[in-house]
C-alpha positions as CSV (number, residue, x, y, z in Angstrom):
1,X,36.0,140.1,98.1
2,X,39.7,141.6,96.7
3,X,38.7,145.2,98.4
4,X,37.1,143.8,101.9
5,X,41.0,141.4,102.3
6,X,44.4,141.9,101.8
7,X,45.7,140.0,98.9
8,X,47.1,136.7,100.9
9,X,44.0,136.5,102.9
10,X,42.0,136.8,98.9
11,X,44.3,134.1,97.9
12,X,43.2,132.1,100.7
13,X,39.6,132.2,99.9
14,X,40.4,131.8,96.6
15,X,42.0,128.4,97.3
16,X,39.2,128.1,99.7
17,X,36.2,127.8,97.3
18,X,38.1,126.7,94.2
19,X,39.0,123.4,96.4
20,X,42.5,121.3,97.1
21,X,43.0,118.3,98.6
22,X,46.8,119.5,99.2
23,X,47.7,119.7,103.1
24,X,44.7,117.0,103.4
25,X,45.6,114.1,106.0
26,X,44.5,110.9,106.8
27,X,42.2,112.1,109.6
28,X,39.9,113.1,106.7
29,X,40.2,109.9,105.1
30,X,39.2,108.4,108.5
31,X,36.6,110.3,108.5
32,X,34.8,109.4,105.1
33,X,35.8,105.6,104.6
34,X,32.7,104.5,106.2
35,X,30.9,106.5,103.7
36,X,33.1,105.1,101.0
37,X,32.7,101.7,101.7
38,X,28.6,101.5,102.3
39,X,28.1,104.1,99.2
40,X,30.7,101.9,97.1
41,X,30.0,98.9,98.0
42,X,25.7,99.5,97.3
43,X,27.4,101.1,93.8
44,X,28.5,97.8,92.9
45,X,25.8,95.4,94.3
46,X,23.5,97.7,91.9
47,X,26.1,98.0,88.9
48,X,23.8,95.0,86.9
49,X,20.8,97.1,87.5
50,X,22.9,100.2,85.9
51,X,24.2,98.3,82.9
52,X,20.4,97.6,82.2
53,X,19.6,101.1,82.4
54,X,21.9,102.2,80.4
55,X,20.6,100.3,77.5
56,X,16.9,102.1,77.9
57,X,14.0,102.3,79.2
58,X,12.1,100.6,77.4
59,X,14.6,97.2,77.3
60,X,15.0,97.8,80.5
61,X,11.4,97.0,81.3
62,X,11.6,94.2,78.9
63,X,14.1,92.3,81.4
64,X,11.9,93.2,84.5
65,X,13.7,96.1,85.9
66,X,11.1,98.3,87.7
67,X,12.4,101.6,86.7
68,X,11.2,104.4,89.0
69,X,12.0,101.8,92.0
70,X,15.9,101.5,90.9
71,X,16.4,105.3,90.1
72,X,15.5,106.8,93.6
73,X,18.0,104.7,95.4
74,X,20.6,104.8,92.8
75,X,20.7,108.8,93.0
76,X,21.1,108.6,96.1
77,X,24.2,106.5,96.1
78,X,25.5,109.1,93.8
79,X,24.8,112.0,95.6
80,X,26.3,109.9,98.4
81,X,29.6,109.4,96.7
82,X,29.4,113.0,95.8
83,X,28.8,114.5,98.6
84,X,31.6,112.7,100.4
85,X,34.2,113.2,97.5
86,X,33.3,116.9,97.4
87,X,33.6,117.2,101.3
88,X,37.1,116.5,101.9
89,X,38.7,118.3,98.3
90,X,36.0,120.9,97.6
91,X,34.2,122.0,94.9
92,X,37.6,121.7,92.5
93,X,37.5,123.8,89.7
94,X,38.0,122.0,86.3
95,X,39.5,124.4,83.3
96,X,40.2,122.6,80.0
């Protein structure tokens, strides 16, 4: 990519792929709070079936939880929140 661009236009990608929320505006936030809310808001109305998971499996199927029935829709309220935190800043590079 350095040999195709000149070096500000390198730095550009650069910033492009490593992700920034700097320059961001509110138009973005517009954009995603009714994502934030519904995803958020399912989050929390599920949380009680998460703190049973977390225990186990097999406790969790002693207090009734059907297992396989809470994990599809819980992944996809993650990948939800995911998605929509990783579409506005990009896929920002953690080194540490």
């Amino acid at each position: 990519m350095s040999l195709i661009y000149g070096t500000e236009q390198f730095h550009e990608g650069i910033n492009l792929l490593s992700g920034m929320i700097w320059g961001t505006n509110w138009t973005f936030v517009w954009a995603l709070l009714p994502w934030l809310v519904v995803s958020i808001t399912l989050a929390i109305y599920k949380s009680k079936v998460l703190d049973v998971l977390r225990l186990g499996d097999p406790i969790a199927i002693g207090f009734g939880v059907q297992i396989e029935k809470e994990r599809r829709p819980l992944l996809l309220i993650s990948v939800a929140l995911a998605g929509v935190c990783v579409s506005v800043g990009g896929g920002i590079t953690f080194l540490g």
